[in-house]
C-alpha positions as CSV (number, residue, x, y, z in Angstrom):
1,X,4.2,5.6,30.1
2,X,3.5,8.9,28.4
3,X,2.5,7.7,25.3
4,X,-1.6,8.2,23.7
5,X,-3.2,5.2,23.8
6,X,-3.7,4.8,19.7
7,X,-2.8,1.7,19.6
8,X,-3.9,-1.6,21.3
9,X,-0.2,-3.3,21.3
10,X,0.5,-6.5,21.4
11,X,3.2,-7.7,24.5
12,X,6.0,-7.7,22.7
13,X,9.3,-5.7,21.4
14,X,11.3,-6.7,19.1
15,X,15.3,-5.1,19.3
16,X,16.6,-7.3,15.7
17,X,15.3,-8.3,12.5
18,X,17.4,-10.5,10.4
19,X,15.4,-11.4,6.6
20,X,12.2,-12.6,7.3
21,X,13.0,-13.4,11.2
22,X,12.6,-10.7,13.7
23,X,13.8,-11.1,17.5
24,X,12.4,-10.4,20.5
25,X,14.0,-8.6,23.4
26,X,14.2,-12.1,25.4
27,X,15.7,-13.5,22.2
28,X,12.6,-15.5,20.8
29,X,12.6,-15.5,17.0
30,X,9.7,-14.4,15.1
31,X,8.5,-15.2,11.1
32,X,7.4,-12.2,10.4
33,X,4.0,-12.4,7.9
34,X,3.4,-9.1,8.2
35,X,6.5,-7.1,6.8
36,X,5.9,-3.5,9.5
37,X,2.4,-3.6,7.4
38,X,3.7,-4.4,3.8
39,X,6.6,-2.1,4.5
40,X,10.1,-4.1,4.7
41,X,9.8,-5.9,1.2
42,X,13.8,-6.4,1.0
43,X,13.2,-8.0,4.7
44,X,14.9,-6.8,7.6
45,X,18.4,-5.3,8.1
46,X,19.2,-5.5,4.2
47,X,22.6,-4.8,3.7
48,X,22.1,-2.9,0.5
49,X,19.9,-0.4,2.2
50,X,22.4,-0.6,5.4
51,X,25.0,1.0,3.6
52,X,22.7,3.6,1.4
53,X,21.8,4.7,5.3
54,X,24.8,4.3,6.9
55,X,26.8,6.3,4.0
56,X,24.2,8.9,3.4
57,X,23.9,9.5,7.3
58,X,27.7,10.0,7.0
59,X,27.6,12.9,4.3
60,X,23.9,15.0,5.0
61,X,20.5,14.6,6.2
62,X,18.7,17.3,5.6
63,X,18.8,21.1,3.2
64,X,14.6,21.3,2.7
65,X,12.8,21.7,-0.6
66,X,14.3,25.1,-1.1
67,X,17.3,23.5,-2.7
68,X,18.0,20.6,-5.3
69,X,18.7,17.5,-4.1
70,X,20.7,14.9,-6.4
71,X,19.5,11.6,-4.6
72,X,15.7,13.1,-5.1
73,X,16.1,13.5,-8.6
74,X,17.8,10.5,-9.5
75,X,15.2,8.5,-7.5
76,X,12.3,10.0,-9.4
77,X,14.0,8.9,-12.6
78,X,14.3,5.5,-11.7
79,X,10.4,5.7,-10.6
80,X,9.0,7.1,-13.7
81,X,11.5,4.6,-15.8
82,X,9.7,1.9,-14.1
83,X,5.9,3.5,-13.3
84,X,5.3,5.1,-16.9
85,X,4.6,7.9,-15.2
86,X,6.7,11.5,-15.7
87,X,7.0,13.4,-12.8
88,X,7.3,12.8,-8.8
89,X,6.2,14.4,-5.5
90,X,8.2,13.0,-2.5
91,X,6.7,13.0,1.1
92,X,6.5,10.8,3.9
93,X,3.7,8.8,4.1
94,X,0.8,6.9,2.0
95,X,-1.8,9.1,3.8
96,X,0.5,12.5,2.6
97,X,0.8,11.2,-0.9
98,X,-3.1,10.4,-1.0
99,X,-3.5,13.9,0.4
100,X,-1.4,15.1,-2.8
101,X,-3.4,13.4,-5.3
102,X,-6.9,15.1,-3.7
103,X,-5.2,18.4,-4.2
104,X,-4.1,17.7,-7.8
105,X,-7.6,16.3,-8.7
106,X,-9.3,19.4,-7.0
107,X,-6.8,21.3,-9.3
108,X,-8.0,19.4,-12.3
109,X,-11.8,20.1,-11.6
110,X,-11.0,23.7,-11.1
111,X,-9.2,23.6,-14.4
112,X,-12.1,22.1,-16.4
113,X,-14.7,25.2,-14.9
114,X,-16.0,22.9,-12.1
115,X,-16.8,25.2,-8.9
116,X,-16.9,22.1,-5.9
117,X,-14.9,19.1,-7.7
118,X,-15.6,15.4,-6.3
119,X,-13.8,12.8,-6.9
120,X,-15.2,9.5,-6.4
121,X,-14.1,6.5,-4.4
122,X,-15.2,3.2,-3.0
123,X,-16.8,1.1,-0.4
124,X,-14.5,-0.3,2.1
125,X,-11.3,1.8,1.0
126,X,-8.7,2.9,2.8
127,X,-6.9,5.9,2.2
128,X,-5.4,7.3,5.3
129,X,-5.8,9.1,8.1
130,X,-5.2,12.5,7.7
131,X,-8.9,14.7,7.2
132,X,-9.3,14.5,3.7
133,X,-7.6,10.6,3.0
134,X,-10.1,9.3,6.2
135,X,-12.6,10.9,4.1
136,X,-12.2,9.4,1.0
137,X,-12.0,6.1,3.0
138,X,-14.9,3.6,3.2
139,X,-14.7,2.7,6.7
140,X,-17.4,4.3,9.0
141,X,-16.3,3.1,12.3
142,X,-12.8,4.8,11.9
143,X,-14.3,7.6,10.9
144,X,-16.5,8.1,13.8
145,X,-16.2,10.9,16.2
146,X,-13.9,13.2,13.6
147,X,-16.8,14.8,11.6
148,X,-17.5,16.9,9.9
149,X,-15.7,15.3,7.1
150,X,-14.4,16.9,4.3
151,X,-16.9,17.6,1.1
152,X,-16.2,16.7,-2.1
153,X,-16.1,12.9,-2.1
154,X,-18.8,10.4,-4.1
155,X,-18.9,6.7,-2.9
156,X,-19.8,3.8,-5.3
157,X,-19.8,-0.4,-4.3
158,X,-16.2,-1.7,-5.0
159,X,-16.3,-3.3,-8.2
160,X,-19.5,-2.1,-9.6
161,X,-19.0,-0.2,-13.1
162,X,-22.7,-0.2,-13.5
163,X,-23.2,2.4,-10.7
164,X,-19.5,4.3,-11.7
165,X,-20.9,4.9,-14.9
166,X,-24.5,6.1,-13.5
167,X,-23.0,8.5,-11.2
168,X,-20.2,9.8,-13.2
169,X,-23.1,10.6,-15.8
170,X,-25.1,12.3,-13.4
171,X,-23.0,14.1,-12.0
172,X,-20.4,16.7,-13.5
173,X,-18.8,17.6,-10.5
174,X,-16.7,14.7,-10.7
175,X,-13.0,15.3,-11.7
176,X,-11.1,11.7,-10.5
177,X,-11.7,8.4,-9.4
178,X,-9.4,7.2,-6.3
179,X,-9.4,3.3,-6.3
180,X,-6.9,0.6,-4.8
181,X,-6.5,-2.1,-6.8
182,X,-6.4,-4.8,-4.4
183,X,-8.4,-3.5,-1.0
184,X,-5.7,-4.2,1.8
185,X,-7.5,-3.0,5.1
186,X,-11.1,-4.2,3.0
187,X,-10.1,-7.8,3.5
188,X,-7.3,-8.1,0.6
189,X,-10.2,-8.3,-2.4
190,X,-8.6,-7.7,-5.4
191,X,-10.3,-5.6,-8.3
192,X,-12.7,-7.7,-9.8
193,X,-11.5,-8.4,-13.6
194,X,-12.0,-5.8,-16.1
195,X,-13.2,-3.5,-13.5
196,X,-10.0,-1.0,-13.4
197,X,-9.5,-1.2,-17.3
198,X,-13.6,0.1,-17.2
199,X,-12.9,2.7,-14.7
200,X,-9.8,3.7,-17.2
201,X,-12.9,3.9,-20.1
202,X,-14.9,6.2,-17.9
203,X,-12.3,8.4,-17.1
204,X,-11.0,8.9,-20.6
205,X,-14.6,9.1,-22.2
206,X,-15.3,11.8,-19.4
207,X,-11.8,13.5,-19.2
208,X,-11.6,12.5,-15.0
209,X,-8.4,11.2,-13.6
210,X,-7.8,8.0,-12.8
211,X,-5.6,7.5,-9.4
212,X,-4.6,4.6,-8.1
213,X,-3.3,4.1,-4.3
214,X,-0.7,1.4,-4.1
215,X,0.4,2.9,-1.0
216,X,0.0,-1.1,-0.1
217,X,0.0,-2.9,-3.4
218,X,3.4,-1.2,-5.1
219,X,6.8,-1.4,-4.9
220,X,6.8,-5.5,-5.8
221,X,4.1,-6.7,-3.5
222,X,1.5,-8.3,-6.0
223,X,4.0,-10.1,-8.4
224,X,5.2,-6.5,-10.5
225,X,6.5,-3.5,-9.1
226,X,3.0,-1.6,-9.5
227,X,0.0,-3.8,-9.4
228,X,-1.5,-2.1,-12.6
229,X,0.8,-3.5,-14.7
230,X,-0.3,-6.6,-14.5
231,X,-3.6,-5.7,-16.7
232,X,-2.3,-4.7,-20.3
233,X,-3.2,-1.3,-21.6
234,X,-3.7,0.0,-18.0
235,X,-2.1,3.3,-17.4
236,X,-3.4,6.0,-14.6
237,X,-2.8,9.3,-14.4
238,X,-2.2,9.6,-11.0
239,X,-0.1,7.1,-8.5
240,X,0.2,7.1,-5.3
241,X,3.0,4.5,-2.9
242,X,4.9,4.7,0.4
243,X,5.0,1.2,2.6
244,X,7.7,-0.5,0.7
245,X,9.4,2.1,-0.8
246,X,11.8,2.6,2.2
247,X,12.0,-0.8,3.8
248,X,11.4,0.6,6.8
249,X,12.5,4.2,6.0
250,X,9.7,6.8,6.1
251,X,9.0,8.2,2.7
252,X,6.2,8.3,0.4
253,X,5.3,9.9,-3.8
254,X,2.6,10.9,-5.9
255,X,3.5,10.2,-9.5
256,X,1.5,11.6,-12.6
257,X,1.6,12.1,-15.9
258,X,2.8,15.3,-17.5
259,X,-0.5,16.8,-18.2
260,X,-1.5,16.0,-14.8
261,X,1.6,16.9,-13.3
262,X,2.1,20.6,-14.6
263,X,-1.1,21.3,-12.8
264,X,1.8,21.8,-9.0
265,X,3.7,24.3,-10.0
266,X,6.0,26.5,-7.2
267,X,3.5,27.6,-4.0
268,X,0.6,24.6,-4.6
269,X,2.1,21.9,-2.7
270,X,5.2,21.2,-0.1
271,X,6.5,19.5,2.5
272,X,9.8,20.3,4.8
273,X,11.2,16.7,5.1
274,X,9.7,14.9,2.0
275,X,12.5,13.4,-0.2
276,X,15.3,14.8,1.8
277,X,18.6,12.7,1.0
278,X,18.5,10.4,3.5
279,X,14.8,8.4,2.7
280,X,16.0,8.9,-0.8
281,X,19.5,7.2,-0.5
282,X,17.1,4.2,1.1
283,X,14.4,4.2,-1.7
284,X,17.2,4.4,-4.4
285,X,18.6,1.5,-2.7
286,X,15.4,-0.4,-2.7
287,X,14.5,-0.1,-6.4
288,X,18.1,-1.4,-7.5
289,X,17.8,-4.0,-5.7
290,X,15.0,-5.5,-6.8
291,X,15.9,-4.6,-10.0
292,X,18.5,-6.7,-10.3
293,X,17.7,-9.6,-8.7
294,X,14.0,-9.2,-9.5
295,X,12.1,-9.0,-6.8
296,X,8.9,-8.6,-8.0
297,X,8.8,-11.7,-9.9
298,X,10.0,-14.1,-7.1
299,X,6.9,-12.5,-5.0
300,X,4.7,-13.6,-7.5
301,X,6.0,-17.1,-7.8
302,X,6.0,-17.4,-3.9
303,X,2.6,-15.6,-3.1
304,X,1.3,-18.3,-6.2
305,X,3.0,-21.1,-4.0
306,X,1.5,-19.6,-0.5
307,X,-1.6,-19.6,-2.1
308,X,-1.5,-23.0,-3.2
309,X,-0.5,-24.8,0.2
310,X,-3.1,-22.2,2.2
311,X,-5.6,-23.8,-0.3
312,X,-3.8,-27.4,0.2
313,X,-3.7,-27.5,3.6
314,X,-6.8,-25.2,4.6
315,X,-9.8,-25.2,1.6
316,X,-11.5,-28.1,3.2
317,X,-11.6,-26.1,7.2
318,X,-15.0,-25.2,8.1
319,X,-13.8,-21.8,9.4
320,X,-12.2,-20.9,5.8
321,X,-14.1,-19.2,3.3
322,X,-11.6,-18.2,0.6
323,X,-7.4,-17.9,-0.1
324,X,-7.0,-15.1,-2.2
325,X,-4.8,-12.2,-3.2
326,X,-1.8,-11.3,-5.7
327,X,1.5,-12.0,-5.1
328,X,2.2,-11.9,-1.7
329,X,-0.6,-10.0,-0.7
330,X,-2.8,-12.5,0.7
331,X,-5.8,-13.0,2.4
332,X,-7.4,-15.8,4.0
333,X,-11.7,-15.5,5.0
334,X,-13.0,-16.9,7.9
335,X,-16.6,-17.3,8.5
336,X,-16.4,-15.4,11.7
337,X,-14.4,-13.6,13.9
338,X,-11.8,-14.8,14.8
339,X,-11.4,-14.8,19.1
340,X,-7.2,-13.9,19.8
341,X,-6.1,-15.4,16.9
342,X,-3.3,-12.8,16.5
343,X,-2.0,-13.0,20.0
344,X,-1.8,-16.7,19.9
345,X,-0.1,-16.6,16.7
346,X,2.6,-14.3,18.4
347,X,2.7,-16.9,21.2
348,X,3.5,-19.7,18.4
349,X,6.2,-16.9,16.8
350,X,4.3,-16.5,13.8
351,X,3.2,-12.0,13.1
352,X,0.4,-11.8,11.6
353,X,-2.8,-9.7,11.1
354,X,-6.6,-9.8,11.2
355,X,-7.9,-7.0,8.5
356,X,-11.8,-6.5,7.9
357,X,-12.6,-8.3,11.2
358,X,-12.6,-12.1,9.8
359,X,-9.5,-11.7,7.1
360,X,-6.1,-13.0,7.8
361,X,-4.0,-10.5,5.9
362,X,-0.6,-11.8,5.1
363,X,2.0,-9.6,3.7
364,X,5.4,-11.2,4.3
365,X,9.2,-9.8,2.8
366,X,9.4,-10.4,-0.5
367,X,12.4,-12.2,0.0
368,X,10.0,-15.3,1.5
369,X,11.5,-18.7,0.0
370,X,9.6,-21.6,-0.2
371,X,10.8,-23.2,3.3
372,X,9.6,-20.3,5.4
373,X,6.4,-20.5,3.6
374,X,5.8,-24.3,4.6
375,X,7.0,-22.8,8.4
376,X,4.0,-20.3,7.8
377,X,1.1,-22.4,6.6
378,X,1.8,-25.0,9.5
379,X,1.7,-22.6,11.6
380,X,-1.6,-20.8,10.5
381,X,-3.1,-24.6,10.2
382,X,-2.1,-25.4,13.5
383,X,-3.7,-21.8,14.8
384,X,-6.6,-22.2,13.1
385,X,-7.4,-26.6,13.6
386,X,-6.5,-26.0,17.6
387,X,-9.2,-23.3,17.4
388,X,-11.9,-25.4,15.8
């Protein structure tokens, strides 16, 4: 077939997805742990964003950025209601919205009389593929063979305030700090405590912005709709999300703060199909509905209760190092690599994925109930004691 060869896929296709099932062309059911990657949070085939899609298809896709565009504007209300943040920039993906908050930062060194601006990000990140995102992420071996990579990036350990603080102090070039707050591709290791709330000190003693990718972490996965508010007091400047903003619909935004935000004005940034009326109609769709029958609260009561029977059933295996995540963002450590474990969890029907070579990264629909979680752990335990 004429496709590139950029992915190594697995022998399946799936032509339905009902909740947290999807079905295979023969007609084999699937639990799906893995959500298209932490995207379909509502699950699959919601009927609320069914008829956003289906009645928006019906009225206008596309005008461009040229002209205003009611669903836009009412969906960045509803995000800055929620975020605390005051202005949005839509576009289509985590890596475009991550490209967004480089150019803003640069924009903010320039501003402050800096002549090359760095921003400084972390080991083991990922943010993105595009030249500048796979730059600022800490993963060597995808970034092998695409150099020369783009200047203006300063790494520091994950976690390690001691050596933020000694290299934001030596050097003045740094404008923001780019941090996730749970690593999703690094194995699901959450910000160690006290961390992000030190990197907000740092920024504000040194007048750097803070920006937070929860291009993986947002839009309900870790127990609140943004996984900084979950740590009192904590308020970035700069945000950036996509994954489960769409359920499935391709749109991502870069929110900021009003001082922060001024900095685009007309000609700095764009994008032809970003926040066009249909991904809006979807994303508008998503955010009521876990409004009102809060969402992000039954994720964190369910990824507490995954968490529990994981540890239950599997602290005691030899091959398991550590459970841990935030809300349903989960992660389970093996002490080594794990031989096909993916593929024979498809043959049992169970998605999952392997993240940081040895992690079992587990991001179900939010809409997971407590039955299909029992489903998931036998499944995993029976995977991992027929392996041992």
């Amino acid at each position: 077939m004429p496709l590139m060869s950029t992915y190594a896929r697995l022998p399946v296709a799936f032509a339905r997805g009902e909740g947290v099932w999807l079905y295979d062309t023969e007609g084999r059911r699937y639990l799906d742990a893995l959500a298209g990657i932490a995207v379909c949070g509502l699950g699959h085939s919601h009927p609320a964003v069914t008829r956003a899609l289906q009645a928006q298809a019906g009225q206008l896709l596309h005008t461009s950025n040229l002209y205003h565009i009611p669903a836009q504007e009412k969906l960045s209300d509803t995000l800055c209601a929620i975020s605390g943040m005051d202005a949005a920039f839509f576009c289509n993906s985590g890596a475009e919205a991550n490209e967004a908050a480089i150019k803003i930062a640069r924009l903010h060194g320039h501003g402050k009389g800096i002549a090359e601006p760095q921003i400084l990000v972390f080991s083991n990140a990922f943010h993105g593929r595009t030249l500048a995102a796979l730059t600022a992420t800490g993963n060597f071996r995808i970034q092998e063979g695409f150099g020369p990579l783009m200047p203006g990036f300063v790494r520091a350990p994950y976690g390690d305030l001691h050596t933020v603080r000694a290299l934001v102090a030596a050097n003045p070039g740094i404008c923001a700090i780019l941090v996730e707050p749970v690593q999703g591709e690094g194995g699901v290791r959450p910000a160690p405590e006290g961390f992000l709330m030190g990197l907000q000190e740092v920024c504000d003693a040194h007048g750097l912005l803070l920006m937070l990718d929860e291009v993986q972490t947002g839009i309900g996965r870790t127990g609140a709709f943004f996984a900084y508010q979950q740590i009192p007091g904590l308020l970035p400047d700069v945000l950036s999300l996509a994954k489960g903003l769409g359920n499935g619909v391709p749109i991502g935004a870069m929110l900021a703060r009003q001082s922060t935000a001024a900095l685009f004005g007309p000609g700095k940034h764009g994008t032809t199909f970003g926040g066009g009326p249909l991904v809006c109609a979807a994303a508008q769709a998503v955010l009521d509905t876990m409004q009102q029958e809060a969402i992000p609260a039954h994720a964190e009561r369910m990824g507490a209760l995954l968490r529990q029977r994981l540890q239950e059933r599997l602290g005691q295996h030899p091959e398991v190092v550590e459970v841990r995540g935030m809300g349903l963002m989960v992660g389970i450590e093996l002490a080594h690599k794990p031989e096909r474990l993916v593929e024979r969890a498809l043959e049992a029907g169970l998605l999952i994925n392997v993240t940081a070579e040895r992690v079992i990264r587990l991001l179900p629909p939010l809409i997971l109930q407590a039955a299909e979680i029992d489903l998931l752990v036998a499944g995993l335990a029976s995977l991992l004691e027929s392996a041992s």
